[in-house]
C-alpha positions in Angstrom: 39.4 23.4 9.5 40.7 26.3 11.9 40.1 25.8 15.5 37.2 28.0 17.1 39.6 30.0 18.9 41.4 31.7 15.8 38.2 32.5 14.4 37.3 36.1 14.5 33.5 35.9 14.8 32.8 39.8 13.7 34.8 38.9 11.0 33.1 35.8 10.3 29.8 37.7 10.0 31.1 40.0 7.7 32.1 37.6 5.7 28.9 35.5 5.9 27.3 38.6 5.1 29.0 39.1 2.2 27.8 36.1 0.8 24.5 36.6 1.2 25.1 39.9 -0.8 26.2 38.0 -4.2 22.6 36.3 -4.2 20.1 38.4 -5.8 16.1 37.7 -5.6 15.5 37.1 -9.1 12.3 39.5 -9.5 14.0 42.5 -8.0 17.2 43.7 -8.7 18.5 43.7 -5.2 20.3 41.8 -2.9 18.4 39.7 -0.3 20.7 41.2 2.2 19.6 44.5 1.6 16.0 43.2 0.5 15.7 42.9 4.5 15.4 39.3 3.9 17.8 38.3 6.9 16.6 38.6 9.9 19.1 37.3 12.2 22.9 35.7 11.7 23.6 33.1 14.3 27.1 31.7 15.0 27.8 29.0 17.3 30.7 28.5 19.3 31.5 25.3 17.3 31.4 27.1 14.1 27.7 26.1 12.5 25.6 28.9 11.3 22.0 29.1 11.5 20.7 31.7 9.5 16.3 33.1 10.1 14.9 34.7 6.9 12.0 35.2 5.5 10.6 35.8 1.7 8.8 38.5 0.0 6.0 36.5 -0.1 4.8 33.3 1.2 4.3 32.1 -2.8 7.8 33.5 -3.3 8.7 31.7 -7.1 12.1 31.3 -5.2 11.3 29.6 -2.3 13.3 27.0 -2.2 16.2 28.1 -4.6 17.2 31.2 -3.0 17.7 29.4 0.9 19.7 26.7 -0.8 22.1 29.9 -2.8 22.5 31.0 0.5 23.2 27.4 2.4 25.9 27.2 -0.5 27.5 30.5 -0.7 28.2 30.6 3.3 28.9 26.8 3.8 31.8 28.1 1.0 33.2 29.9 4.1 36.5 28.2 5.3 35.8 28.8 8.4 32.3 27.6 8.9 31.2 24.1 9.9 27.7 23.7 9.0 25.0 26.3 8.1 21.3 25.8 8.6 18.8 28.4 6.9 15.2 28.9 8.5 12.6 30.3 6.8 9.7 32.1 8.7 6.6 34.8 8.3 6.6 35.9 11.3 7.3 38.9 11.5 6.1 39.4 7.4 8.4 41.1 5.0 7.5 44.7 4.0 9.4 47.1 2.0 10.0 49.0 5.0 12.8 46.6 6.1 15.0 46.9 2.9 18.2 49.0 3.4 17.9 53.1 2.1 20.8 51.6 -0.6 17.7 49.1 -2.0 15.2 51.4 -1.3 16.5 54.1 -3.7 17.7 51.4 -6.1 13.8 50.7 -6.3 13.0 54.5 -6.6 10.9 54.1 -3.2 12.9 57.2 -1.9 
């Protein structure tokens, strides 16, 4: 385990971010990353991750499979300790919040 003071945290994110990019939602051929799905990257100062999403919808098929991916895929990091994923609704996923990249993917541009 590296100590907290070697670890770059922008860095880190990037990384953690990177992740989440290999895990794709499996009814849309895009990225949860730039679905919009993340809303918020948190990194504590003893290395644990707590990571707020949401879903496309609240009877998302992948509900429970695509937090755990993502619990997996970042808790792969070397450098992270322990990462918790949150789920909320609040506020509700709309196409609006996916990246230009997944919005022209889905021919919405």
């Amino acid at each position: 385990m590296l100590s907290t003071m070697a670890v770059d945290k922008q860095k880190l994110e990037a990384d953690i971010i990177k992740a989440i990019k290999t895990i794709y939602d499996p009814e849309i051929p895009v990225d949860v990353f730039e679905l919009g799905l993340i809303y918020e990257i948190t990194i504590n100062e003893d290395l644990s991750v707590k990571i707020l999403m949401t879903l496309t919808s609240p009877n998302c098929p992948s509900a429970e499979e695509i937090p755990r991916e993502i619990e997996e895929r970042v808790s792969a990091l070397e450098e992270v300790k322990e990462v918790k994923v949150e789920i909320t609704f609040d506020p509700p996923w709309d196409k609006d919040m996916m990246s230009e990249e997944a919005q022209l993917e889905l021919g919405f541009l």
